[in-house]
C-alpha positions as a Markdown table, in Angstrom:
| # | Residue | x | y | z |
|---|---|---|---|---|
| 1 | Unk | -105.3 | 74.6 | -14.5 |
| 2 | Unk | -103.4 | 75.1 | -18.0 |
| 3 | Unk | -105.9 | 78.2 | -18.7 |
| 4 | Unk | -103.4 | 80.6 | -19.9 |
| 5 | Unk | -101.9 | 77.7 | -22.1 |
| 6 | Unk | -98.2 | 78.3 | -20.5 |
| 7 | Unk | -95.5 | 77.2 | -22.8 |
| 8 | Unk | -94.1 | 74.3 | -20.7 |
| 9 | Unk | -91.0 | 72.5 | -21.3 |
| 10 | Unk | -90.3 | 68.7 | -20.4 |
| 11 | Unk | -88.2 | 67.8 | -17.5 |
| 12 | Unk | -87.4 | 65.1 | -15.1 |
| 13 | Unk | -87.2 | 64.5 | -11.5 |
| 14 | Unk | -86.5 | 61.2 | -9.5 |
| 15 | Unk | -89.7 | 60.7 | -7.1 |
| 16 | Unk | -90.4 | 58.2 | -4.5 |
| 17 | Unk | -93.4 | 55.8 | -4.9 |
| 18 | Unk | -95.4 | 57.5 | -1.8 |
| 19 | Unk | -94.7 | 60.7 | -3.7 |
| 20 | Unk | -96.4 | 59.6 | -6.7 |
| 21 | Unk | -99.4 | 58.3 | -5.3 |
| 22 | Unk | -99.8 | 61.4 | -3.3 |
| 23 | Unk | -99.2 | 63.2 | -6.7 |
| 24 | Unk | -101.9 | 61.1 | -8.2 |
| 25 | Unk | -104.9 | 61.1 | -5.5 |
| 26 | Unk | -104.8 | 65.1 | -5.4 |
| 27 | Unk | -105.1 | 65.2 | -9.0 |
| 28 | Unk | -107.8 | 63.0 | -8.6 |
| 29 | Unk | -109.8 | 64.7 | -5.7 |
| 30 | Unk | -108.7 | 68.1 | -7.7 |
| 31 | Unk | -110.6 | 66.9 | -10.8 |
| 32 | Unk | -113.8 | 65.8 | -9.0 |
| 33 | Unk | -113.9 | 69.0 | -6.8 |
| 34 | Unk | -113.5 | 71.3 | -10.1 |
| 35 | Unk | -115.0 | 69.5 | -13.0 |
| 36 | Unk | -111.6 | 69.5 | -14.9 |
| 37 | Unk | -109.0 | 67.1 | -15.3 |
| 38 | Unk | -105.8 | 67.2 | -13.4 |
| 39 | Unk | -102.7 | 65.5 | -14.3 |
| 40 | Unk | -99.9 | 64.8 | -11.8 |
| 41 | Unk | -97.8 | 67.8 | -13.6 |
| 42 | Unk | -100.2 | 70.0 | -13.2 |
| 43 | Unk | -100.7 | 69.3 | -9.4 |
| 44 | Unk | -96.6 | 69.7 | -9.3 |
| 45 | Unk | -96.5 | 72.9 | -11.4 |
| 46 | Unk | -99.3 | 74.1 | -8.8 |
| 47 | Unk | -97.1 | 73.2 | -5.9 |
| 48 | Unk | -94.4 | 74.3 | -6.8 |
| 49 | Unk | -96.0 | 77.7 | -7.6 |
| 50 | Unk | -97.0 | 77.6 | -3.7 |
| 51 | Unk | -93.5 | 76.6 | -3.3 |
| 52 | Unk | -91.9 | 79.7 | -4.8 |
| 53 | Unk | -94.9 | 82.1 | -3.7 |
| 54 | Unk | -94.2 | 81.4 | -0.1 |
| 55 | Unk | -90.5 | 82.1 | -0.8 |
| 56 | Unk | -91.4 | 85.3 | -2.3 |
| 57 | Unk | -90.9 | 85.2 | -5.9 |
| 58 | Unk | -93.9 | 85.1 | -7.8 |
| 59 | Unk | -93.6 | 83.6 | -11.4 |
């Protein structure tokens, strides 16, 4: 996912636990169906990118 090597910053955010494991099954099924690894993060930085595309700002 990181293939334009972003400069990201570090943040936090308060999830629940069913949010977590959500987080970390798609990163898992993500890194099976494309051969790369998937980190929670990236899974968030990818929905949130949905997120904000939907809304109409593209970042």
């Amino acid at each position: 996912m990181d293939t334009d090597h972003e400069k990201l910053k570090k943040v936090s955010a308060y999830l629940e636990e069913e949010v977590l494991e959500a987080l970390e099954e798609l990163a898992k099924d993500y890194s099976k169906e494309t051969g790369q690894k998937w980190s929670k993060g990236a899974v968030i930085r990818l929905a949130l990118s949905e997120f904000f595309s939907r809304r109409g700002k593209i970042l």
